[in-house]
N, C-alpha and C positions, 0 to 999 in steps of 0.2 A: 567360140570362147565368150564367159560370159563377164560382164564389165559392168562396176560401179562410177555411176556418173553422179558428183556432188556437184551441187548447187547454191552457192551462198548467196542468200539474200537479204537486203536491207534498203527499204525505199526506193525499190526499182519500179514501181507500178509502169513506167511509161515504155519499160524494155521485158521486164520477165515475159509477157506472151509472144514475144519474137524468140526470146529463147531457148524455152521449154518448145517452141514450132517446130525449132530447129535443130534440138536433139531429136524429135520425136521425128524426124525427116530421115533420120539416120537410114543407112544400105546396111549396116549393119545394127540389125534390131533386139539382140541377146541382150539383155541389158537391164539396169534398176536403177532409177532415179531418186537418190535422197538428195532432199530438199531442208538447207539449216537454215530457218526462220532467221535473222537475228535481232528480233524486236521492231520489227515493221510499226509504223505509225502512220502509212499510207494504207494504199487500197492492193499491196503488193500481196496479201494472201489471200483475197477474195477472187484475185483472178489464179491465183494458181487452182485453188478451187474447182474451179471453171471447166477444169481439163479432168474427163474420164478415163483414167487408164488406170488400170490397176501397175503398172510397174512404176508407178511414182509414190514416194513418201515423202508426207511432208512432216517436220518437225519445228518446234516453236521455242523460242528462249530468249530471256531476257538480252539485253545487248551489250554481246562482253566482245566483240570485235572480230576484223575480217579471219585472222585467225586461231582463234580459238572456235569458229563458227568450221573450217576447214577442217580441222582436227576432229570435232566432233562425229564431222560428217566421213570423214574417212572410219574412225571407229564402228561408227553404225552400217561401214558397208562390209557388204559380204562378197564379196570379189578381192582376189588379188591384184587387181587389176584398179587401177583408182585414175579415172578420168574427172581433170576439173575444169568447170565452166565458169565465170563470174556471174550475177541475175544479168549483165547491161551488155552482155557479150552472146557471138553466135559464131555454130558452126558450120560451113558447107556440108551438103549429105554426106559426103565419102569421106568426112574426118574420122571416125571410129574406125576407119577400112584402114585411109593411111596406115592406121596407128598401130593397128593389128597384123598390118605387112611387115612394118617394124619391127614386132616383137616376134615373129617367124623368122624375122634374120638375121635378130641379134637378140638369143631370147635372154644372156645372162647380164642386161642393164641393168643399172639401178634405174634408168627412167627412158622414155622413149617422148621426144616433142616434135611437134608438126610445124609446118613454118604458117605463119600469118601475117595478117594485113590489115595498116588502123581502114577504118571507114572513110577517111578524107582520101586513100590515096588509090589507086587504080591497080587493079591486078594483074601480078607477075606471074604471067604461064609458062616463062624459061625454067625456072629454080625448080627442078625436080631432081637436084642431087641428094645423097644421101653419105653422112659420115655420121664414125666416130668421134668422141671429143671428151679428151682424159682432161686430167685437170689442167695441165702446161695448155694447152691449144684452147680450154677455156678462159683463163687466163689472158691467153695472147687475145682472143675475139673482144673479151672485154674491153684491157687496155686500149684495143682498136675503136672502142665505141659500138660493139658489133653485137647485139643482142645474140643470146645463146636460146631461151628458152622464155617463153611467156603462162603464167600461171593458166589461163583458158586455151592452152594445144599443148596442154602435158598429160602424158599416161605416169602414173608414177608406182614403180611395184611394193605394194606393200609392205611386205616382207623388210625391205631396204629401209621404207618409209621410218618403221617401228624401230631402228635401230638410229635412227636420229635425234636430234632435237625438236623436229617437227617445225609446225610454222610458230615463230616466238610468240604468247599473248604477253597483252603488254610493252610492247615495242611500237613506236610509230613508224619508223621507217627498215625497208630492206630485208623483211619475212621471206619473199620468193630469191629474191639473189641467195642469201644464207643457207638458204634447204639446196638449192642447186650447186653450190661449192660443198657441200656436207655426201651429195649424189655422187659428186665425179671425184672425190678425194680418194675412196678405195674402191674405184671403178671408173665406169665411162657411161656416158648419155648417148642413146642413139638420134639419130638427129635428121629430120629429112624438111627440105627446105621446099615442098609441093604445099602451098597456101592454102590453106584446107578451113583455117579458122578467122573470126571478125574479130576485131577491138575497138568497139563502138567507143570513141572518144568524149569523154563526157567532163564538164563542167568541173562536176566535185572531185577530181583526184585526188587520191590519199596522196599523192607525190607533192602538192602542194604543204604538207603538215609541216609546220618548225620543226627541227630538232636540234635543241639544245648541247648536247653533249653525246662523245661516243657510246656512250651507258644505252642511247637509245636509239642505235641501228642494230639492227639483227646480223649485218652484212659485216660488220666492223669488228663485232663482239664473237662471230665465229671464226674470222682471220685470226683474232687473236688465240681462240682455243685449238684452232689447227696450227699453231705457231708454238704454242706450250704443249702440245699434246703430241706430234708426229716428229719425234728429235731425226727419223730414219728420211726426209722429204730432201731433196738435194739444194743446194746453197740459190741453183738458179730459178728452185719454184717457191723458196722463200723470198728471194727480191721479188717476183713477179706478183706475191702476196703482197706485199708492205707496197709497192707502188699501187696495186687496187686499194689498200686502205686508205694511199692518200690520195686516190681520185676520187676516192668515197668524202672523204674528211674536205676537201677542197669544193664541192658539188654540196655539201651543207653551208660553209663558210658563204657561197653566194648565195644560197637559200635566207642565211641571216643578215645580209646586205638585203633581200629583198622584203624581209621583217622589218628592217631599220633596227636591229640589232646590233652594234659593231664589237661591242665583249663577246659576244658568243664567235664573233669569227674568228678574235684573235684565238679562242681555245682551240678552234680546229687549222687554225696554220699553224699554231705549237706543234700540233698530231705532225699534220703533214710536212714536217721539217725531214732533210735530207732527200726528197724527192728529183729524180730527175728528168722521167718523162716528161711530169707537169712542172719545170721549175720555173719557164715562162709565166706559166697561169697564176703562181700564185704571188710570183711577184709583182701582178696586174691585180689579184683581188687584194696586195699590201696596202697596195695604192690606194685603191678606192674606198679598205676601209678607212683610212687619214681619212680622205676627204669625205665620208657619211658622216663621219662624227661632228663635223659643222653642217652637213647639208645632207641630211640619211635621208630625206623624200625624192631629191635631184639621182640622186646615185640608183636610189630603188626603180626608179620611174625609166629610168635607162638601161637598168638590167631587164627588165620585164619587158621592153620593149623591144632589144636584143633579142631574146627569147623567144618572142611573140613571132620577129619575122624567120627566124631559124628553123621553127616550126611548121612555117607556111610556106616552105620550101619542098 
């Protein structure tokens, strides 16, 4: 089966040749590698360069962001079939194989993902279950804090792709969550939890960006269009939506605590009024925004550090 493997890149010079190694390692070697430039200002396409193989394309363009660079590069592929990798990420050899098992056994997905592993953390060789996962049990994973699907161990069927919104340009936050609830809303994700891919942890996360208002998560703004658009969805997978919208809205509100923002957070605990999972949390981040508003560097300097060791666990 032959498979389009996109690539987006920007300023990765210190990870693309572990990358591009590492697709190129594949067990499964059917396959075409476009490469979306998107405005590199390092040395990040002189070493793609570097590499002779005629099954790679590279392409160049101005810098209009990680998604709009995705889209691009799914358009340009010619596979139905659309494997994506980040530049700063990598995949074990037998991740195209996982992925292909997958779609031999559950071929009417709208997406098929592999499980993965950040770099900090040591490899789980138990997880080789494999499930379904409609939108309710996505949902539930969520709310659980349980990753469902990582943009670098996703096969995504085209076909499905082209009848979405695609990845938002123009949005700062919540591009991959958004396409994956758009995935399992009139279908399922097949799903196998055998770690096949890396998520090289790096410095500059886009997860760090402000966001100001729900106008600019991808994540927020397509609950809402599945909530005006699907009147046929039943009462208990629309609470299951409106509480992920205010765990979405509640996870900004301490993003702008750690801005030293404290108007922006009242906007998103207005959103996430009536919430009951999280009614604890947000009557913790009430709190703290009082008290940033006389002391917003003490408050920041205490969420970050919170965070910091939660991570390091």
């Amino acid at each position: 089966m032959f498979i389009s493997v996109i690539i987006t890149l920007y300023n990765k010079e210190l990870y693309i040749r572990r990358c591009l190694q590492s697709v190129l390692k594949q067990t499964h070697s059917n396959f075409e590698i476009v490469i979306i430039d998107d405005g590199s200002t390092d040395n990040s396409v002189n070493i793609v360069n570097e590499f002779n193989d005629n099954r790679i394309a590279l392409h160049q363009q101005s810098n209009k962001g990680v998604s709009v660079a995705r889209n691009v590069g799914i358009e340009k592929s010619s596979s139905n079939y659309i494997a994506l990798i980040d530049a700063d990420d990598e995949w074990l050899p037998n991740h195209l194989e996982n992925l292909l098992h997958l779609v031999q056994m559950y071929p009417d997905a709208n997406m098929w993902v592999s499980g993965y592993r950040k770099s900090t953390k040591k490899p789980n060789l138990s997880k080789k279950s494999i499930q379904k996962i409609y939108i309710e049990a996505y949902l539930d994973n969520r709310l659980n804090n349980t990753s469902i699907a990582w943009t670098s161990a996703t096969l995504l069927n085209k076909d499905v792709f082209n009848k979405t919104n695609g990845f938002m340009p123009r949005i700062s936050h919540g591009e991959d969550q958004a396409l994956w609830l758009e995935m399992c809303i009139d279908g399922y994700i097949a799903k196998s939890f055998l770690e096949t891919a890396i998520y090289n942890v790096c410095d500059n996360s886009l997860s760090t960006k402000l966001v100001a208002s729900e106008a600019e998560d991808a994540c927020m703004l397509t609950i809402n269009k599945i909530l005006d658009e699907n009147t046929n969805i039943s009462d208990q997978i629309k609470s299951k939506l409106l509480e992920f919208r205010h765990r979405y809205a509640l996870a900004h509100a301490i993003g702008a605590l750690c801005w030293q923002k404290p108007s922006i957070v009242k906007g998103f605990l207005r959103l996430s009024r009536g919430t009951k999972i999280y009614k604890k949390r947000r009557i913790i981040i009430k709190a703290l925004r009082l008290v940033s508003i006389l002391f917003p560097r003490t408050i920041a300097r205490f969420i970050m550090l919170k965070n910091k060791k939660q991570k390091s666990l």
